[in-house]
VMD Tcl script that draws the C-alpha trace (Angstrom):
set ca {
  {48.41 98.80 186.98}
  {46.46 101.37 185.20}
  {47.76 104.93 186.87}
  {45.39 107.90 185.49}
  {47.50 110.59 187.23}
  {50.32 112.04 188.75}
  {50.65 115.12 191.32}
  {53.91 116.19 191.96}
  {52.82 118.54 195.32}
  {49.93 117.75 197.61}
  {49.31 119.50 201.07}
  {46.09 117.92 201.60}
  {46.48 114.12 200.71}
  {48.44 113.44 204.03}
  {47.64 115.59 207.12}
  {50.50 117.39 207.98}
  {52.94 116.72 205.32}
  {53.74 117.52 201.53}
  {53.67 114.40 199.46}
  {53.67 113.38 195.80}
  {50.02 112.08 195.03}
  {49.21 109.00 192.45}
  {45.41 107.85 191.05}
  {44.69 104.85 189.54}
  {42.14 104.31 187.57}
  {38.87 102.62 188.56}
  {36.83 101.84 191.38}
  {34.34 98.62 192.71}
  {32.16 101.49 193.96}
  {30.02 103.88 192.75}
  {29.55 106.42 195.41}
  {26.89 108.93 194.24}
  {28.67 111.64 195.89}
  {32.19 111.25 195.01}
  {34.00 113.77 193.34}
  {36.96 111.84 191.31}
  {33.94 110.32 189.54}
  {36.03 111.13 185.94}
  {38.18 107.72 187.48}
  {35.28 105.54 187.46}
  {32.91 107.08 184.31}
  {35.47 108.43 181.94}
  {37.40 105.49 179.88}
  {41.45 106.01 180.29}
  {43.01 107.60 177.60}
  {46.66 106.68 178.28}
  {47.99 104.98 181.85}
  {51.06 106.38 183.30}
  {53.91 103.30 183.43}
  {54.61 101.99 187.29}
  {58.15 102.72 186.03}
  {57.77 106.48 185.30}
  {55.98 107.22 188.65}
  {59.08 105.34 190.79}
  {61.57 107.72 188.54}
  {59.31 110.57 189.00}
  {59.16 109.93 192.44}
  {62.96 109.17 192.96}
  {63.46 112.63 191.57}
  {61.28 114.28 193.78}
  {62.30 112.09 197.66}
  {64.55 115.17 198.84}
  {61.79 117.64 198.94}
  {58.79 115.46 200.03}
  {57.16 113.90 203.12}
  {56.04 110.62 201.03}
  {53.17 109.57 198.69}
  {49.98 108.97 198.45}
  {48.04 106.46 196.27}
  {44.65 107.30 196.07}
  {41.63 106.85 193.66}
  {39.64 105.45 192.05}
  {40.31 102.49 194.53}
  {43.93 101.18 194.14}
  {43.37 97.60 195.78}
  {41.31 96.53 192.51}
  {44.85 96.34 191.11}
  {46.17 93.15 191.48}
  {50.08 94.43 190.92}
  {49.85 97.08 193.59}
  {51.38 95.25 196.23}
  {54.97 94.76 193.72}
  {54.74 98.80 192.65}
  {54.04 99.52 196.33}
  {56.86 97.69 197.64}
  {59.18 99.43 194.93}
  {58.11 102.47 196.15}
  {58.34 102.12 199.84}
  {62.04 101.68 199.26}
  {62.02 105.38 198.28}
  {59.85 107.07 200.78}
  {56.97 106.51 202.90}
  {53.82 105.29 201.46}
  {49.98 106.31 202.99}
  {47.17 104.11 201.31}
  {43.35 105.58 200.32}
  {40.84 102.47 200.23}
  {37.38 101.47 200.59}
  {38.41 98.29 202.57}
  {37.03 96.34 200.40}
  {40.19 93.84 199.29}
  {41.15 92.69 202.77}
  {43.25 90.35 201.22}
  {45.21 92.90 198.98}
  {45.34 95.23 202.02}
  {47.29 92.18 204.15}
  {49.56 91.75 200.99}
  {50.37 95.59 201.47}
  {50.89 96.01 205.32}
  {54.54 95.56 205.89}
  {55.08 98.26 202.83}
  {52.55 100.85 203.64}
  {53.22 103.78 206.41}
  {49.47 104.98 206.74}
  {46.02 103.32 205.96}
  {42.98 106.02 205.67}
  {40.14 103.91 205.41}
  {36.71 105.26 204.04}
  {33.89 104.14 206.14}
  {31.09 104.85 204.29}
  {28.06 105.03 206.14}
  {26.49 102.63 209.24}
  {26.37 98.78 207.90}
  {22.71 98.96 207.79}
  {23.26 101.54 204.77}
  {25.93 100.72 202.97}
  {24.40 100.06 199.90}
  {22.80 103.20 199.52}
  {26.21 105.14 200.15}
  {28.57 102.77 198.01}
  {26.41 102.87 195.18}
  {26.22 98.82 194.91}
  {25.98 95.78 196.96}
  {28.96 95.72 199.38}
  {30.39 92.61 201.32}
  {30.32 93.90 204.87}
  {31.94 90.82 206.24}
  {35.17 92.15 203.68}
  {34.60 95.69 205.28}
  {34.80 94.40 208.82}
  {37.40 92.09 207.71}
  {39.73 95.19 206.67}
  {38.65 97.23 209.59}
  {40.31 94.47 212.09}
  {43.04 94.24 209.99}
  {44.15 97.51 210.33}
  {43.59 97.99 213.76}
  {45.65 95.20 214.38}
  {48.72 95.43 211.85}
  {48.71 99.50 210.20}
  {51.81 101.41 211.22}
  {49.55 104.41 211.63}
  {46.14 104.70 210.27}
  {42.63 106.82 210.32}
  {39.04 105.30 209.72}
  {37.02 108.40 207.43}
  {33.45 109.75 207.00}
  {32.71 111.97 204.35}
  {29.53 113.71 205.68}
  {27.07 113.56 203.30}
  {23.85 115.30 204.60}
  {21.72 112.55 203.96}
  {23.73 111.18 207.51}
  {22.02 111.92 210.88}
  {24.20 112.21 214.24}
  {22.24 108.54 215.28}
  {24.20 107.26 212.04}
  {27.54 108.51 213.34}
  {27.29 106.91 216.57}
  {26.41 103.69 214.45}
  {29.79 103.97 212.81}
  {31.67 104.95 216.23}
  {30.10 101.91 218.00}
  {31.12 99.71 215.27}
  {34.33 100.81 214.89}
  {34.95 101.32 218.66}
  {38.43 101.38 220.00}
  {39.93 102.71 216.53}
  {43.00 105.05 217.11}
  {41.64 108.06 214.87}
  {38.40 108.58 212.69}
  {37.97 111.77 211.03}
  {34.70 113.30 209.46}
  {35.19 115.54 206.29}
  {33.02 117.86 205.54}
  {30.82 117.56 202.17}
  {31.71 119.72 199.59}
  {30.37 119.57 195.51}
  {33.85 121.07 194.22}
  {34.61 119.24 191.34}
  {31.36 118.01 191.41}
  {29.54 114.53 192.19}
  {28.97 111.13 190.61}
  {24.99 111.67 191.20}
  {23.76 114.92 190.01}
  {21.57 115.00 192.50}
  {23.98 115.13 195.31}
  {25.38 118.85 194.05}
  {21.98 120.26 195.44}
  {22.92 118.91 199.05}
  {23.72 121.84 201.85}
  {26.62 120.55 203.64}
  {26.02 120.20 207.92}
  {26.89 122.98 209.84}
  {30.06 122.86 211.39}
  {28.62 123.38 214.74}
  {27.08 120.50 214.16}
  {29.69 118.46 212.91}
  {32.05 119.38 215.67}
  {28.98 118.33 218.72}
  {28.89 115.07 216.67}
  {32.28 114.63 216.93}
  {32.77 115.39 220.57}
  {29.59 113.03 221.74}
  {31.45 110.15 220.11}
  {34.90 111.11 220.89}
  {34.87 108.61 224.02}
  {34.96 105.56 221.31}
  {38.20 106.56 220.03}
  {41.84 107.77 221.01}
  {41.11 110.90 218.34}
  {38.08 112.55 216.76}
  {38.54 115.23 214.56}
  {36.69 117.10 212.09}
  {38.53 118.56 208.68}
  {37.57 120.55 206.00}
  {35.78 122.71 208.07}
}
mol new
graphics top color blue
foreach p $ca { graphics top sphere $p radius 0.5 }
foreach p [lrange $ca 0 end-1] q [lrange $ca 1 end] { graphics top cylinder $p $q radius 0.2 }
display resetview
């Protein structure tokens, strides 16, 4: 498994608790507006061993809530499911992912504490968000998986501004009946994978927040972050 870093202390990776934070290396996407970009453009100088993160990690148990893999997008990893079993014998585990390996993500339920899910845009524009061709039938695959089997989980927009409010309700009507989706608020910090995306004004929160409220009723909670 290629790991390209290793944060010790993370307030943000897991709402509501501090956890250690892992990214590995690569991604099946190319999201013009993502912002750990460096993971998918920048070739990997040196990968951290699976064996120094679960001692790292073994140090660190007593003084944090968990861990969070993140990306890049782990499931490309085909030995993820092994390190992420090791590791959920040491503390709780939350899984990033695109959703795009269902069949990794089944492989990883009984060892994983919290799925957060990205849905990228309304099915009809996938492409255009992802960066490439994108199996919805995999996407909507994953989506029922985790409503059916995820200890806890959260479905995820990022709002670009290039998404209207009639695209939101797209994405709540698909994913109807999910326990939690949260929109995050655009931001540039750190930059984006498309240049062109750093000239984008982020939506107002107002509007954000009326967005989220309108298609509230799909869902047990809507909430808006980053804010």
């Amino acid at each position: 498994m290629m790991i390209a870093g290793f944060m010790p202390e993370s307030f943000v990776d897991w709402r509501g608790k501090m956890v250690a934070t892992i990214f590995t290396y690569g991604c099946n996407f190319r999201c013009p507006f993502c912002h750990n970009y460096t993971l998918v453009t920048k070739a990997l100088e040196m990968s951290i061993s699976p064996e120094n993160i679960l001692d790292r990690v073994m140090e660190l148990k007593d003084w944090i809530d968990g861990v969070c893999i993140t990306g890049g997008e782990p499931t490309i990893h085909p030995d993820l499911p092994e390190f992420v079993r090791e590791l959920s014998k040491i503390v709780p585990v939350k899984l990033d992912t695109n959703g795009s390996n269902p069949k990794v993500l089944r492989d990883l339920m009984p060892y994983v504490d919290y799925v957060a899910m990205d849905i990228k845009a309304p099915m009809e524009r996938y492409r255009e968000l992802a960066g490439t061709s994108v199996d919805i039938d995999k996407i909507n695959e994953s989506i029922r998986l985790i409503m059916r089997e995820a200890r806890d989980y959260e479905f995820r927009t990022t709002a670009v501004p290039i998404l209207s409010d009639k695209d939101f309700e797209s994405i709540s009507a698909w994913i109807r009946g999910a326990k939690r989706y949260v929109i995050q608020q655009y931001s540039t910090d750190g930059g984006t994978l498309d240049p062109k995306f750093l000239e984008l004004r982020p939506h107002d929160s107002t509007f954000l927040s009326s967005v989220c409220n309108r298609i509230s009723v799909n869902f047990r909670e809507c909430i808006v972050v980053n804010i």
